[in-house]
C-alpha positions as CSV (number, residue, x, y, z in Angstrom):
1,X,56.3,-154.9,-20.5
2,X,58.1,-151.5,-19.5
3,X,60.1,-151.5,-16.1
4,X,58.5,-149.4,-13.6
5,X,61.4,-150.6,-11.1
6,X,64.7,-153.0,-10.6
7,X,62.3,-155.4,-10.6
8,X,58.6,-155.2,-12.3
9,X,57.1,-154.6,-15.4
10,X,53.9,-152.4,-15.8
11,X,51.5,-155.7,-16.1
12,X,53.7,-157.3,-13.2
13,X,53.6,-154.4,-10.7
14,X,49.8,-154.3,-11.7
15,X,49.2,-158.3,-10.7
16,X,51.2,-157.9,-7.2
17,X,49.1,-155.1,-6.6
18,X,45.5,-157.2,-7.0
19,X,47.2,-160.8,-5.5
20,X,46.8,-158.2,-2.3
21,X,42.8,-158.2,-3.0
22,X,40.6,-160.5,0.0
23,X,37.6,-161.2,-2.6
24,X,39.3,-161.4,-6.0
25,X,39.4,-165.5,-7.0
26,X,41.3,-165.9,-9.9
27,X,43.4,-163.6,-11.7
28,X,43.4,-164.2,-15.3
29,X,45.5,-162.2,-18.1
30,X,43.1,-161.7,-21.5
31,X,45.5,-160.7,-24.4
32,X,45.8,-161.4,-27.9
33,X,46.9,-164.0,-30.5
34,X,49.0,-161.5,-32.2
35,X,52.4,-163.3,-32.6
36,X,53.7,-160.1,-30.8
37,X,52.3,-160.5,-27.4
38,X,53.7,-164.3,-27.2
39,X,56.0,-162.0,-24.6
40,X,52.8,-161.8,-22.5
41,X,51.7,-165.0,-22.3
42,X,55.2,-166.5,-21.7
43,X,56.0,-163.9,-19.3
44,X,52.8,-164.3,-17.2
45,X,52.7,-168.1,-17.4
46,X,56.3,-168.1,-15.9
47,X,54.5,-165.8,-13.1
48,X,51.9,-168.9,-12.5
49,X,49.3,-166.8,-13.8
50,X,46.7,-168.2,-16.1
51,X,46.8,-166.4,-19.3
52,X,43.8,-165.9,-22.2
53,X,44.6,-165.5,-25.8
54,X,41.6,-163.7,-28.1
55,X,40.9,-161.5,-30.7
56,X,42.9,-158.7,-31.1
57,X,40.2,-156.0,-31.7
58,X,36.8,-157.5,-30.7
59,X,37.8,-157.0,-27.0
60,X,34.2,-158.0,-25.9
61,X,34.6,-161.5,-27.5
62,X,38.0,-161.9,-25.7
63,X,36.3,-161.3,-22.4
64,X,33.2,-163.2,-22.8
65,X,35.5,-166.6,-24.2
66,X,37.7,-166.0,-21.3
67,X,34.9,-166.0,-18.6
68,X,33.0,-168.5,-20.6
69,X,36.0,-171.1,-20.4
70,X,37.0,-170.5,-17.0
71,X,32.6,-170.6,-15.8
72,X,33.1,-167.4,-14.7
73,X,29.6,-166.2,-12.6
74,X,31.3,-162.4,-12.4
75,X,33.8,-160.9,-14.0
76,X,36.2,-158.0,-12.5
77,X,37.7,-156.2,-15.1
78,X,40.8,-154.3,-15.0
79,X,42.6,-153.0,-17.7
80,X,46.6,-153.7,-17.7
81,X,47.2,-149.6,-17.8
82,X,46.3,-149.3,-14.3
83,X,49.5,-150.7,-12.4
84,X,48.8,-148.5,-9.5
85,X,44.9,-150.4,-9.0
86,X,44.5,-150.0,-5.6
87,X,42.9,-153.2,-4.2
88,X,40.8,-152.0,-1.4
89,X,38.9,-150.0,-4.1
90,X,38.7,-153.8,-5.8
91,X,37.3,-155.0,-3.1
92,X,35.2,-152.1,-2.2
93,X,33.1,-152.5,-5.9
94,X,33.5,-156.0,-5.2
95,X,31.4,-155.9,-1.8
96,X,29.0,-154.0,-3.3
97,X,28.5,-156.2,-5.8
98,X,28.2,-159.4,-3.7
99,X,25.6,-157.7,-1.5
100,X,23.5,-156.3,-4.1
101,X,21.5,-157.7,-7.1
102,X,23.1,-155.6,-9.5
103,X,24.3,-156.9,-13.1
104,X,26.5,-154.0,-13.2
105,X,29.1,-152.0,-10.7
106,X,32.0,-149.5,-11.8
107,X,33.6,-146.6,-10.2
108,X,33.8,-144.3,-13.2
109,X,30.2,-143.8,-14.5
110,X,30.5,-140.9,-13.8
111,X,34.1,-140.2,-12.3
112,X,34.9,-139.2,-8.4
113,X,38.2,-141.5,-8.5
114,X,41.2,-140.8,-10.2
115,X,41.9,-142.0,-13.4
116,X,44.3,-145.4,-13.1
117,X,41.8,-146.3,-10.2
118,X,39.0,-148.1,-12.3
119,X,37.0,-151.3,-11.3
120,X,34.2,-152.9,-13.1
121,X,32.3,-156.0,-12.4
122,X,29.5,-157.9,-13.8
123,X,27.5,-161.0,-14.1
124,X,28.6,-163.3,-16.6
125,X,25.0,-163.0,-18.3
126,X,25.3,-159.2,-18.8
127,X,28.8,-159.9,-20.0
128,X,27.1,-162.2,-22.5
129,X,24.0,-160.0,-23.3
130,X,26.5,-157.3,-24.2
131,X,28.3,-160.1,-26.6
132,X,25.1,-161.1,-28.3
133,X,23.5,-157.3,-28.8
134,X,26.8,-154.7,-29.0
135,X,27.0,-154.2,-32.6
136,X,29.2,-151.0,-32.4
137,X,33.3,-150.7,-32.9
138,X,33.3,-149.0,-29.8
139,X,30.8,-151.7,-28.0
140,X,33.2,-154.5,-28.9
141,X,36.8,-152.9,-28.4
142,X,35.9,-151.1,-25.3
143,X,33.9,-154.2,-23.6
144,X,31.4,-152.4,-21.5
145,X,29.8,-149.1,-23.4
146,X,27.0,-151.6,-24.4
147,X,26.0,-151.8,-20.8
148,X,26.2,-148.1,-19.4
149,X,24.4,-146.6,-22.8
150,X,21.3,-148.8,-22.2
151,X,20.7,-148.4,-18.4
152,X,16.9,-149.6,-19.0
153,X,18.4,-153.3,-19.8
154,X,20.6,-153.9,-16.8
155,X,20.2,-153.1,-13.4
156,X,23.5,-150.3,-13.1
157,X,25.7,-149.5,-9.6
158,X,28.0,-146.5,-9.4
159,X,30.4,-146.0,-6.6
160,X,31.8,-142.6,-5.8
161,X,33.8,-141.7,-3.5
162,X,33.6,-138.6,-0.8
163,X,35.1,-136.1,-3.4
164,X,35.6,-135.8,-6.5
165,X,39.3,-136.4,-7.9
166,X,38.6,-136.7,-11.2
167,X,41.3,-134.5,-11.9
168,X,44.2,-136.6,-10.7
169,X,45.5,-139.6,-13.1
170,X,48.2,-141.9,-12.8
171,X,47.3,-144.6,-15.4
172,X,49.8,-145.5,-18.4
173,X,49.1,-144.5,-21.8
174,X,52.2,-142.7,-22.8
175,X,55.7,-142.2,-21.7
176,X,55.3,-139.5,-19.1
177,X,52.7,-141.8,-17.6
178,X,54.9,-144.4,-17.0
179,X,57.8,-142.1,-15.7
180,X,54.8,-140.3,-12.9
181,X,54.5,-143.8,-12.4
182,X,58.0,-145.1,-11.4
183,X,58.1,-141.9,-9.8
184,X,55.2,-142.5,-7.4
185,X,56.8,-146.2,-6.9
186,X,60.3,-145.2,-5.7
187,X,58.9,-142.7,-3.6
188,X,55.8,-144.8,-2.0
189,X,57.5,-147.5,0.0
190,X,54.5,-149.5,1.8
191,X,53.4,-152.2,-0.5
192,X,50.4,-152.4,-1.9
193,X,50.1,-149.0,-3.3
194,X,47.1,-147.8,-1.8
195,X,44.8,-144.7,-3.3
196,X,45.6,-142.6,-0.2
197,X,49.0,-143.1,-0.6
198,X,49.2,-141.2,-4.0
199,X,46.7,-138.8,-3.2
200,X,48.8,-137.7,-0.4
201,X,51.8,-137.4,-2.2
202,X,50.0,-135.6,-4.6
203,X,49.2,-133.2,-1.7
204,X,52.8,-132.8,-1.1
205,X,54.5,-132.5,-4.6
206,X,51.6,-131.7,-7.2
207,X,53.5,-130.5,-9.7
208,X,54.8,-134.0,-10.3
209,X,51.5,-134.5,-11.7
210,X,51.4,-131.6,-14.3
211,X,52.5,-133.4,-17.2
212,X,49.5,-135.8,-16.6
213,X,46.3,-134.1,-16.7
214,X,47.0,-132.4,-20.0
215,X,45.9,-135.2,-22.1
216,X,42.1,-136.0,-23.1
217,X,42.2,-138.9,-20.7
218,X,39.4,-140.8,-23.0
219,X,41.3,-140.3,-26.5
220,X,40.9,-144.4,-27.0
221,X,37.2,-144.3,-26.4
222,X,36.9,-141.0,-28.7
223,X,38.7,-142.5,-31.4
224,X,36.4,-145.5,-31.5
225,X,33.4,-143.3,-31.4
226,X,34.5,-141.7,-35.0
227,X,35.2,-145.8,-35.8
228,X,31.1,-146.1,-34.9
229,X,30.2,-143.0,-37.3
230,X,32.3,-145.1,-40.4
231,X,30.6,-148.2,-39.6
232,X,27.0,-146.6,-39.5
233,X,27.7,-144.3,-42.7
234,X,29.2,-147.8,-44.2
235,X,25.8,-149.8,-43.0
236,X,23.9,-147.2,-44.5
237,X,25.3,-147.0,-47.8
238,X,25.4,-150.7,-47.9
């Protein structure tokens, strides 16, 4: 709910941005029921967005109850600390998917795009495979591990791009984030932000980026893993 200008908030900025995808349907916000984020859902709904409400922790549930009441066939998943998701990318994975039989396509697995850029989509009965067999901490809160760490169930797409910029991040997790961010925002003036836009910039003025790319940019995921060694030790001892 942080300003990134005059005008928009980080999940804001981040829903202009996909309204400017050609292939996305609906746009649905999945947060929680934590008396907390009541902000979200009344500031979304005033947006005319459709907003889920869901468990706060079990992330995989929230996603599968959402799809499952909207009849979602496929899901595109975007995580609200992306605000600068380009939508041609969106598209791009979403293209791929739509000509393709696969039950799985991301654009991180392994990374060529720059963190802040990430796209996944899948069928709703992968979606719901993953709900019925992820057991895991990690497997529920982080929604997809189920499906990447057992390729031989799924049929699995990655997209890379033409280089790798794996080193360059503009997503939101702390407050330097946010202010690269807001940086990038006043100084970009074409709307949507587009990829190519930042990556130029970044060829221009790199050390804007410095304070970004010091951070282990998959700290959440790590922390969860240690969540995963509790809950086996605790299953064991049980």
């Amino acid at each position: 709910m942080m300003k990134v200008d005059n005008e928009n908030t980080v999940l804001s900025f981040l829903l202009n941005q996909l309204k400017n995808s050609k292939l996305i349907d609906k746009i649905v916000v999945a947060t929680t029921e934590l008396k907390e984020d009541d902000i979200i859902f009344d500031y979304v709904t005033n947006l005319n967005i459709e907003c889920f409400r869901g468990d706060e922790n079990d992330v995989l549930d929230r996603h599968f109850q959402c799809a499952k009441k909207y009849d979602f066939s496929s899901i595109v998943r975007i995580p609200s600390d992306k605000p600068l998701i380009d939508p041609e990318i969106v598209d791009s994975v979403i293209e791929k998917f739509i000509s393709s039989n696969f039950h799985y396509i991301t654009n991180f697995q392994p990374y060529t795009f720059p963190y802040g850029t990430e796209v996944e989509i899948m069928t709703f009965e992968s979606l719901k495979r993953c709900w019925e067999e992820a057991k895991l901490p990690s497997e529920r809160e982080h929604v997809t591990p189920y499906i990447y760490k057992n390729k031989e169930k799924f049929n699995i797409f990655n997209l890379e791009y033409g280089e790798n910029l794996s080193h360059l991040r503009w997503e939101v997790d702390r407050i330097e984030d946010l202010e690269l961010v807001k940086n990038l925002i006043s100084i970009i003036k074409s709307r949507p932000i587009l990829m190519k836009d930042i990556v130029e910039i970044w060829k221009q003025q790199p050390d804007i980026f410095l304070k970004n790319t010091k951070h282990n940019f998959d700290e959440g995921y790590q922390k969860s893993l240690k969540e995963d060694k509790n809950f086996l030790n605790h299953k064991r001892i049980n």
